[in-house]
PAZABA-448362 format. One line per field, with one value per residue (C-alpha): residue number from 1; x, y, z. Coordinates in Angstrom, 3 decimals. Example, Ala and Ser with C-alpha at 12.3 -4.5 7.8 and 13.67 -1.06 7.14 Angstrom:
<sites>
i	(1/2)
c1	(12.300/13.670)
c2	(-4.500/-1.060)
c3	(7.800/7.140)
</sites>
This chain:
<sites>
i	(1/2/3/4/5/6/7/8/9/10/11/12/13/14/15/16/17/18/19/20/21/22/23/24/25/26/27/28/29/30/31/32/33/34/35/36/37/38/39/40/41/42/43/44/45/46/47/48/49/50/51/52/53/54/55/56/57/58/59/60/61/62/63/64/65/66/67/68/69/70/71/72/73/74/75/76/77/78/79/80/81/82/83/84/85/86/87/88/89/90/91/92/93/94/95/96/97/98/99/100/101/102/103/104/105/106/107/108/109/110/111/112/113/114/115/116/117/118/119/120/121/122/123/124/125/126/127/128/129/130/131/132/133/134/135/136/137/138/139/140/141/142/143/144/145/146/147/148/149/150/151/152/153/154/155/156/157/158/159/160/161/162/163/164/165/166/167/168/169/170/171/172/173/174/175/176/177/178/179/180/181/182/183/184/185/186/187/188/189/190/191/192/193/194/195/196/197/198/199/200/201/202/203/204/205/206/207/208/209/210/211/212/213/214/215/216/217/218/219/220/221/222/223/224/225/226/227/228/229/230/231/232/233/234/235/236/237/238/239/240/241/242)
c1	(-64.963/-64.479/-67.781/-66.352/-62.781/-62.214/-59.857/-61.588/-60.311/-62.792/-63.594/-63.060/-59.544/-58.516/-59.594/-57.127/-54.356/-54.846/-55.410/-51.735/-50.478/-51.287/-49.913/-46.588/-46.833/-44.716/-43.242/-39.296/-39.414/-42.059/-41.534/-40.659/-43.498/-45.596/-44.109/-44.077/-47.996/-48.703/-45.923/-48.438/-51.240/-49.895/-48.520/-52.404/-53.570/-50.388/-51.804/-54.946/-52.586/-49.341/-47.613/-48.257/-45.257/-42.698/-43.290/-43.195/-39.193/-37.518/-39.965/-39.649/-35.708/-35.764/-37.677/-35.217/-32.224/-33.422/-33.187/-33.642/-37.132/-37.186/-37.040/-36.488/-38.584/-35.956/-36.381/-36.730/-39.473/-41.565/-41.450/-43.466/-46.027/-46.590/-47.140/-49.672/-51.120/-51.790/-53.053/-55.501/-57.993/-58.120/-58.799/-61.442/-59.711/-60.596/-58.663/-58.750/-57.566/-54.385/-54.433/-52.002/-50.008/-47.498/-49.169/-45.966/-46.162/-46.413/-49.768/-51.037/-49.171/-47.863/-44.723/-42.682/-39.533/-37.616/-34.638/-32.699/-34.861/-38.311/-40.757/-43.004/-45.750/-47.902/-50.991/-54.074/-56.632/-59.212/-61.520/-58.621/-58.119/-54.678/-53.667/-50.309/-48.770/-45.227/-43.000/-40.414/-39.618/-38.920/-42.574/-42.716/-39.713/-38.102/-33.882/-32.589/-29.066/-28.115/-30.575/-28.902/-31.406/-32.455/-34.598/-36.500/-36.643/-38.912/-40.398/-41.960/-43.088/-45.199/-46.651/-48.087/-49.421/-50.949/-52.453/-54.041/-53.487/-57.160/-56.900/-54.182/-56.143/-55.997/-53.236/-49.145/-47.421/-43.899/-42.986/-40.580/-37.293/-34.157/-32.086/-30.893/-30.280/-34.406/-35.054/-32.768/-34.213/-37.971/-37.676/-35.745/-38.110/-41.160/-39.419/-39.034/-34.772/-33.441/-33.534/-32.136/-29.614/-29.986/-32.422/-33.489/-34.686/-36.074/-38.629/-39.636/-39.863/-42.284/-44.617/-44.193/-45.551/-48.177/-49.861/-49.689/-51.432/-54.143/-54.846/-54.448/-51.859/-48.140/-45.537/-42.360/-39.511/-38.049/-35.409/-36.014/-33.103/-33.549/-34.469/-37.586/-39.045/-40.443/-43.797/-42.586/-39.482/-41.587/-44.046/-41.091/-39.579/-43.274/-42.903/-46.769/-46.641/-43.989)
c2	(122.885/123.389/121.196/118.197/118.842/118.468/120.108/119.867/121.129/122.273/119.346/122.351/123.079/119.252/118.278/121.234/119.704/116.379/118.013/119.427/116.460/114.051/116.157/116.346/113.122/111.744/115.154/115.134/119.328/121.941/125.760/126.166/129.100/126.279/124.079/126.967/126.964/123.424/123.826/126.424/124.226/121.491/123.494/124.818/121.094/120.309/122.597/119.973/116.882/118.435/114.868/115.496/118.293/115.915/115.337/118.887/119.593/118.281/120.532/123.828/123.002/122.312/125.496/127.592/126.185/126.513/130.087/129.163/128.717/125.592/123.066/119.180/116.698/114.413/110.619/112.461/114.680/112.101/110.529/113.182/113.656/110.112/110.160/112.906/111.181/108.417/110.212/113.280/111.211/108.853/111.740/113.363/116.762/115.608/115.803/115.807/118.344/117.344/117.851/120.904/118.519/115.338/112.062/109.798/106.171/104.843/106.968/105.242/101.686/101.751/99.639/98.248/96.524/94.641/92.380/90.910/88.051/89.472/92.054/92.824/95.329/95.215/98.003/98.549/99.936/102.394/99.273/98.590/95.120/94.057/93.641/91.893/91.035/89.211/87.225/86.533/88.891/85.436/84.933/87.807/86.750/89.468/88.885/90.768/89.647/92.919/95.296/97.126/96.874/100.615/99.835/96.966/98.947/101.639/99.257/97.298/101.018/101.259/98.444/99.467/102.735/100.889/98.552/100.584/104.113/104.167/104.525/107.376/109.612/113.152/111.871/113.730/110.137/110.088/106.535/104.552/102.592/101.035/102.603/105.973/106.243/105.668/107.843/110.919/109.961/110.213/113.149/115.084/114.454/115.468/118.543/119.384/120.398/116.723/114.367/110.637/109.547/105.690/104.683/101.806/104.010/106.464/103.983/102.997/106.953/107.643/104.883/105.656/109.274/108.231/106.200/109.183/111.372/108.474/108.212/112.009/111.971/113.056/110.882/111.492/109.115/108.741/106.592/103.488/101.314/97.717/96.040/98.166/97.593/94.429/93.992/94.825/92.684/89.575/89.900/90.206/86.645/85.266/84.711/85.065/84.085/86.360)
c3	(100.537/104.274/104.722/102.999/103.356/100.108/97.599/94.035/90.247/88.034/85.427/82.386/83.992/84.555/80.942/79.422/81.971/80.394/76.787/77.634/79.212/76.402/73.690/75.242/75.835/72.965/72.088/72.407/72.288/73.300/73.373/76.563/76.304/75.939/78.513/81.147/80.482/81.202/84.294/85.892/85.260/86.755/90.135/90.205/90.562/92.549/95.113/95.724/96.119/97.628/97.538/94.029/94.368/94.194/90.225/89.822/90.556/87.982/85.825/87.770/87.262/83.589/82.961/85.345/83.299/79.569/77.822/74.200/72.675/72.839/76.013/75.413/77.168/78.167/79.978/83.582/82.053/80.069/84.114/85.072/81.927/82.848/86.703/85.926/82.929/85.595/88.680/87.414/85.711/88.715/91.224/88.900/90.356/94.069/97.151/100.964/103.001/105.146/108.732/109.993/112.507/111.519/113.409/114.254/113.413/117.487/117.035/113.992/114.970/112.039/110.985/108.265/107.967/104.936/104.404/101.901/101.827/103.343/104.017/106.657/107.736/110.669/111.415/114.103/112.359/113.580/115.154/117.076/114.974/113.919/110.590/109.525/105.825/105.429/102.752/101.460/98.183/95.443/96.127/93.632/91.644/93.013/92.700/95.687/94.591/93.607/95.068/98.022/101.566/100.767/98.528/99.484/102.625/100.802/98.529/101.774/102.855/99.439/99.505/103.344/101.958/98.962/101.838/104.279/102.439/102.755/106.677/106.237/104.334/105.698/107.630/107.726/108.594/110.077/109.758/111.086/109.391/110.662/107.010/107.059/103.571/102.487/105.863/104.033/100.410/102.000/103.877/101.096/98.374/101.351/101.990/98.477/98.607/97.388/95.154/94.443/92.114/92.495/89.737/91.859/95.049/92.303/91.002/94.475/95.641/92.428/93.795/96.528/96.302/93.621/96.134/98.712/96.130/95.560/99.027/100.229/102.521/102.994/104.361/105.980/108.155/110.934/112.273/114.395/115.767/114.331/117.812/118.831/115.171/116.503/114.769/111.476/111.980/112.635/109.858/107.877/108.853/108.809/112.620/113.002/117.009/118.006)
</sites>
């Protein structure tokens, strides 16, 4: 709908994703006949929500890699049932059409920064007002004890999409962090050639994208030395005058 730009699924082809979905749902096999089906139904609807894509690997790659009749649904698999389980029925088969060019976060004004202790995100929004959030993570009993930075540093990155995803919507958003490791894990789930091994980073990547999905837009990152992230960096230290 060029008029709307909107993306939309036909309610009779979302409810037989979701009649799919819900009976693999606690299914340990499926032909893979039968998976392949729901797999092609599920890259049609990807099509309207391409961060969407990112749940769709690890099927494509069990299907390439199984030859007997049957295909197991194993922990990585029941993942993805259950991201899409979550985010069809929210969309009611609706999407907004992305915007051919990337927008780079010193556009939007867009920043977030973490630390062992904190978290911080600071963004103008379209009325040219300022909005800030900042704390320290035991606030939400997180124990950052043995979390390594990487992760908080995309967890603080969620929780600005959740925040203002609203504001992004249409939107490709490079954004800016001072870790190269959740800059690579970002941009190689975006492009669609890589994938994470670190559990931790995994959770926080599925959220991630799952809010991207919800609010129609794609996200990729960029690198930003630690010094010129100031906004973010005082938000995350609560230094609300600075």
């Amino acid at each position: 709908d060029a008029v709307n730009e909107e993306m939309r699924i036909s309610a009779a082809r979302l409810d037989k994703v979701l009649s799919k979905l819900e009976n693999a749902r606690d299914r340990s096999y499926m032909l893979r006949s039968e998976f392949a089906s729901l797999v092609g139904l599920l890259s049609f609807v990807a099509s309207c929500a391409p961060a969407s894509r990112v749940f769709m690997r690890r099927m494509f790659a069990s299907l390439k890699r199984s030859h007997g009749r049957f295909l197991r649904l194993d922990r990585g698999l029941k993942a993805d049932v259950a991201f899409w389980l979550r985010f069809a029925p929210t969309q009611n088969g609706k999407s907004l059409m992305l915007e051919e060019e990337w927008t780079e976060a010193e556009e939007l004004r867009f920043w977030t920064d973490a630390s062992l202790d904190g978290f911080g995100a600071a963004f103008q929004l379209p009325t040219g007002e300022w909005e800030y959030f900042g704390g320290e993570w035991s606030q939400f009993g997180v124990d950052t004890s043995e979390m390594h930075i990487s992760i908080l540093e995309m967890l603080a990155a969620a929780m600005a999409f959740d925040t203002w995803g609203a504001h992004l919507a249409q939107r490709k958003v490079i954004t800016r962090c001072d870790n190269l490791s959740s800059v690579f894990t970002i941009n190689a789930l975006t492009g669609g050639g890589g994938k994470t091994t670190d559990p931790g980073m995994l959770v926080v990547a599925r959220e991630m994208f799952f809010i991207c999905a919800k609010h129609s837009f794609l996200t990729r990152s960029a690198h930003i030395g630690t010094k010129l992230n100031v906004l973010a960096d005082a938000a995350s230290r609560c230094e609300w005058e600075r």
